[in-house]
N, C-alpha and C positions, 0 to 999 in steps of 0.2 A: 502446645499444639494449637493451631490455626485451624477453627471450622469453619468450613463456607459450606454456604447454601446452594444447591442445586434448581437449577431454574429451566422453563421450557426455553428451547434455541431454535427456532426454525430456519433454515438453511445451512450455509457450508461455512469452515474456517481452513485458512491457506495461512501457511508460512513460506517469507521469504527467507533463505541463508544469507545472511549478512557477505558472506562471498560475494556471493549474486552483485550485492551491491557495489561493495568495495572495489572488484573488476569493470565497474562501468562511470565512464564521466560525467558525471551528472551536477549540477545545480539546486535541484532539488529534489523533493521523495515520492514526487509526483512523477518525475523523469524516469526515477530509477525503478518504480513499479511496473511501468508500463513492461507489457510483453513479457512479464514474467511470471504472473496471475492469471490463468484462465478466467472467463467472465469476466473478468473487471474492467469496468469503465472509468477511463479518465478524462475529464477535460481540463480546458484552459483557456480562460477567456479570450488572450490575445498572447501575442509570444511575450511579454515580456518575463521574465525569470522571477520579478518580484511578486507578481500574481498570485494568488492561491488556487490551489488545484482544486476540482471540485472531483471526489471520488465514489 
């Protein structure tokens, strides 16, 4: 048996369905979140696809 420790979390946790994803063309996981998270902010420095998303 596995104990874990309880800790304070302030704010919210969101799950994507990997559906979600799998049905959309995307490049990367930055692409594929967008507009499927309420709240959540994506950027991206410039378009290129190798770029890291800032989330």
């Amino acid at each position: 048996m596995e104990l874990r420790k309880k800790i304070n979390f302030t704010g919210t946790v969101s799950t994507v369905d990997l559906k979600v994803l799998d049905s959309r063309p995307i490049a990367n996981i930055g692409q594929g979140l967008q507009c499927t998270i309420s709240n959540l902010n994506i950027s991206q420095s410039d378009g290129s696809i190798e770029k890291r998303c800032i989330i």
